[in-house]
C-alpha positions as CSV (number, residue, x, y, z in Angstrom):
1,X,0.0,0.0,0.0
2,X,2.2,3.1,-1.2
3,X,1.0,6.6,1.0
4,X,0.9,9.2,-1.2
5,X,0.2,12.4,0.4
6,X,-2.1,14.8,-1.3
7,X,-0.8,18.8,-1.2
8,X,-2.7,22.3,-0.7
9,X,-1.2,23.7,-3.5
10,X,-4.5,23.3,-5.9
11,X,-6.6,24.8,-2.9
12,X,-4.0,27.7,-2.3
13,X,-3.8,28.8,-5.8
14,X,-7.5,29.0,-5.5
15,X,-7.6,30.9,-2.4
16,X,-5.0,33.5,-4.1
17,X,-8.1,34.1,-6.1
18,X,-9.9,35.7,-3.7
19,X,-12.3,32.4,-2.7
20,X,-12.4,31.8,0.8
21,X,-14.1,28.6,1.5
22,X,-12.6,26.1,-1.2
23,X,-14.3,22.5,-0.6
24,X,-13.0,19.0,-2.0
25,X,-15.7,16.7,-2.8
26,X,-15.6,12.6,-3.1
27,X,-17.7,9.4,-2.8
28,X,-17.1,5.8,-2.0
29,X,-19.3,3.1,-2.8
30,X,-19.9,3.5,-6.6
31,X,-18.7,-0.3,-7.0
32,X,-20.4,-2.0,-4.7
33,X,-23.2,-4.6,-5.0
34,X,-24.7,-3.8,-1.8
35,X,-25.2,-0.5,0.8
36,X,-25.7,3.5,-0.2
37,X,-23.3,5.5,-2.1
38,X,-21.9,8.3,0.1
39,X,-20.4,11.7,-0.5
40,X,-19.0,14.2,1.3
41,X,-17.7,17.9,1.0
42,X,-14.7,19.3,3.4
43,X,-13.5,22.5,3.6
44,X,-10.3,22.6,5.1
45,X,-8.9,25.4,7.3
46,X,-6.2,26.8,5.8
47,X,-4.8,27.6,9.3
48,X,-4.9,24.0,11.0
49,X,-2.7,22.1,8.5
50,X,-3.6,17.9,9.3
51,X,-1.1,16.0,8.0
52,X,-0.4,12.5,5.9
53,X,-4.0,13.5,4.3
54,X,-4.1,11.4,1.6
55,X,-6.3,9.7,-0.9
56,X,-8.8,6.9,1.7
57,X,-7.6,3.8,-0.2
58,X,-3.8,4.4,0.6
59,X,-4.5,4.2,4.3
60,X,-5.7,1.7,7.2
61,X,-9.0,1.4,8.4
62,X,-7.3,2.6,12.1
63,X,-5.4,5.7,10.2
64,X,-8.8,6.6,8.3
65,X,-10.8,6.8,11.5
66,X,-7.7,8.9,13.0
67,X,-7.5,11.0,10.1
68,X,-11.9,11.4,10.4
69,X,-11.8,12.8,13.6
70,X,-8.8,15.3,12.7
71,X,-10.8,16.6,9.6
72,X,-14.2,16.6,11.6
73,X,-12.6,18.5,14.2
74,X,-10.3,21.1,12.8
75,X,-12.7,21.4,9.1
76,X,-14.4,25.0,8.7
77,X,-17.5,22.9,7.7
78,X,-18.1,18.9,6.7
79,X,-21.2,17.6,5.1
80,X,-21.7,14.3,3.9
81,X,-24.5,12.8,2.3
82,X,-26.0,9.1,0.3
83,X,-28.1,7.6,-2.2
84,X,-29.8,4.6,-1.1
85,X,-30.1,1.1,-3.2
86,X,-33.6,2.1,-4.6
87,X,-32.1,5.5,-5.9
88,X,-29.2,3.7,-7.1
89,X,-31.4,1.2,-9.2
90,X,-34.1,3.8,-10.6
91,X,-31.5,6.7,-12.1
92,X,-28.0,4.0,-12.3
93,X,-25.1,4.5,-10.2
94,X,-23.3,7.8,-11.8
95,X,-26.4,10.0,-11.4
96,X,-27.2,8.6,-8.1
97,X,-23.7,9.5,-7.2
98,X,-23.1,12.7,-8.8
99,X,-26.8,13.5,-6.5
100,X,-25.2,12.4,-3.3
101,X,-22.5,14.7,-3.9
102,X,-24.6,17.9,-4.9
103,X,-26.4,16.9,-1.6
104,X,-23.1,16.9,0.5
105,X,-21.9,20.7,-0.9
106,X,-25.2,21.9,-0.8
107,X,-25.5,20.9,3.1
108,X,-22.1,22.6,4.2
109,X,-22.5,25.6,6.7
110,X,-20.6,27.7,5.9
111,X,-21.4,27.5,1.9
112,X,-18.6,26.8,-0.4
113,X,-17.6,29.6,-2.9
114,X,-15.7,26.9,-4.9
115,X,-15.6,23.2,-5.2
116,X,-13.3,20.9,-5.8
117,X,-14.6,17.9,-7.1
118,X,-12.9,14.2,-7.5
119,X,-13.1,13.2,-11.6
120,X,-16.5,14.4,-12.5
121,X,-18.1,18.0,-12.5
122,X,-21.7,18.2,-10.3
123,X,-24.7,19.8,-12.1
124,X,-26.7,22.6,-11.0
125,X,-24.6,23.9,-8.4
126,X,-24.2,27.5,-7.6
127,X,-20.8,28.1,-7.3
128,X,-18.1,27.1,-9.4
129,X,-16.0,23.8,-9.8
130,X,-12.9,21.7,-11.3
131,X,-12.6,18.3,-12.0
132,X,-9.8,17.1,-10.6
133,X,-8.5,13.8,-12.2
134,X,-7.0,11.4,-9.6
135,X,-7.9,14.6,-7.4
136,X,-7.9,12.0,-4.3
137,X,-4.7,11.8,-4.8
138,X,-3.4,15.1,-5.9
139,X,-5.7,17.9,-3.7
140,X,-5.7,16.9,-0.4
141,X,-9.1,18.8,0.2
142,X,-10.2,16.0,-2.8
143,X,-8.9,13.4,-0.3
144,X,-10.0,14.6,3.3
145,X,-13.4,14.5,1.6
146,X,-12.5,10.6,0.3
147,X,-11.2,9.8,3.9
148,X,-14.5,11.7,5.6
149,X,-16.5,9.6,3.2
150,X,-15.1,6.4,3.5
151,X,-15.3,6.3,7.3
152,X,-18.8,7.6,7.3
153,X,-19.8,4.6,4.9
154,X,-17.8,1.9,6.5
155,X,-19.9,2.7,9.7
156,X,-23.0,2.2,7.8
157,X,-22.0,-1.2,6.1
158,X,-21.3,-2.5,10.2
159,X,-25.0,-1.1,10.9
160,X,-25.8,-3.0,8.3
161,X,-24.4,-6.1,9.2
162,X,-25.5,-6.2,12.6
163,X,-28.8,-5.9,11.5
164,X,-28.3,-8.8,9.0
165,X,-25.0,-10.5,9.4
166,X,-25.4,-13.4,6.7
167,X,-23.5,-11.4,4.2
168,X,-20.6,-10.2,5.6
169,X,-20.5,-6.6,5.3
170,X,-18.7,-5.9,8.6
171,X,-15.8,-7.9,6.3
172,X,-16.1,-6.5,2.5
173,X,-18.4,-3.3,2.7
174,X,-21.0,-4.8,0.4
175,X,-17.8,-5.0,-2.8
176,X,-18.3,-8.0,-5.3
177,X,-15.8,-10.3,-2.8
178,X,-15.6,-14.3,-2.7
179,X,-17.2,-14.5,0.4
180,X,-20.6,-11.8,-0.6
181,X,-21.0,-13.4,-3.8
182,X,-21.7,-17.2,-2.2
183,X,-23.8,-15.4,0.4
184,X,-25.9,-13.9,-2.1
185,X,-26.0,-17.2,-4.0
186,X,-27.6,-19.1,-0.7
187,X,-29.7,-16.7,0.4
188,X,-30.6,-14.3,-2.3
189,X,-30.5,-10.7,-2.2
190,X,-31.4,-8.7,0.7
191,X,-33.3,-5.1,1.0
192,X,-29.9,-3.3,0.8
193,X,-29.0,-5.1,-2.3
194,X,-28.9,-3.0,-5.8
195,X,-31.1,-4.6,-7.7
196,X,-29.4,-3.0,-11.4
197,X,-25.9,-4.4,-10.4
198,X,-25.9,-7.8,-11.8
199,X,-22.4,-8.0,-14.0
200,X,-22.7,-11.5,-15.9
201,X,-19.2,-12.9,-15.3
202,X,-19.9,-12.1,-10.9
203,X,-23.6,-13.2,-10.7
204,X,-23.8,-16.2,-13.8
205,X,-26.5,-18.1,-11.9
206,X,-27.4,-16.4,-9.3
207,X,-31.0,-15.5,-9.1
């Protein structure tokens, strides 16, 4: 697992601008067979520097909780937000996702005045954006949001699987693993199952 840590430059040169409450926006779940995509928006103070920020997949699941409560706690404003399975399945994953994360910036008190957003642009919002490619790894607003995010979700998934533990999700997060696929082969799919996710070569048989 190679740490990459993500830099303010992006965020500065933004500020230099005359924008004041720059926010990097990401979302986790987008692969998953199971469980709510979840976004979240972070603006960062610019005067309470947290460091080793970097993109959520490049740490542990005990840095990413230590990193959470850093970003919740020193952040000018943090919003996340989801879209459930039945959202997911009635508009497809990118819409339902690019929702979640309109739904994150709009939510953050104090508003943004520029977003930062991981790969994709979000419609309709007031204020204006960049697409950041790879902007998990590059911006580390982009990756406080991923970390935020990713935390949030994981927390949900164990909800989840204390409520129904036959599929594991304390374990794989609701992703296409060995272990969810054979649980979902002997005992179908559950209520927090996306019903539109069913890629041949992962589900050949499975009803």
């Amino acid at each position: 697992m190679v740490k990459v840590r993500a830099f303010r430059t992006l965020e500065n040169s933004i500020r230099r601008m005359g924008f004041n409450c720059v926010a990097g926006v990401d979302e986790v779940g987008r692969g998953c067979l199971a469980g709510p995509v979840v976004a979240a928006a972070v603006i960062l103070n610019p005067d309470r520097y947290i460091p080793r920020v970097c993109d959520s997949k490049t740490v542990t699941a005990l840095e990413r909780v230590q990193l959470y409560e850093r970003i919740t706690k020193t952040a000018i404003a943090w919003k996340v937000a989801a879209a459930e399975c039945a959202e997911i399945d009635s508009i497809k994953i990118h819409q339902a996702s690019l929702r979640a994360m309109q739904r994150a910036v709009n939510g953050l008190v104090p508003s943004a005045d520029f977003v930062l957003v991981d790969a994709f642009r979000i419609p309709d919002l007031l204020m204006p954006q960049r697409a950041v490619i790879h902007g998990d790894a590059r911006c580390t607003a982009i990756a406080a949001a991923s970390i935020v995010a990713k935390v949030t979700r994981d927390r949900l998934m164990l909800e989840l699987h204390n409520r129904d533990p036959r599929y594991g999700f304390d374990r794989h997060k609701g992703y296409a693993t060995k272990d969810h696929l054979a649980a979902v082969s002997e005992h179908g799919y559950s209520e927090v199952h996306r019903r539109s996710f069913r890629p041949p070569t992962l589900f050949d048989g499975l009803d």
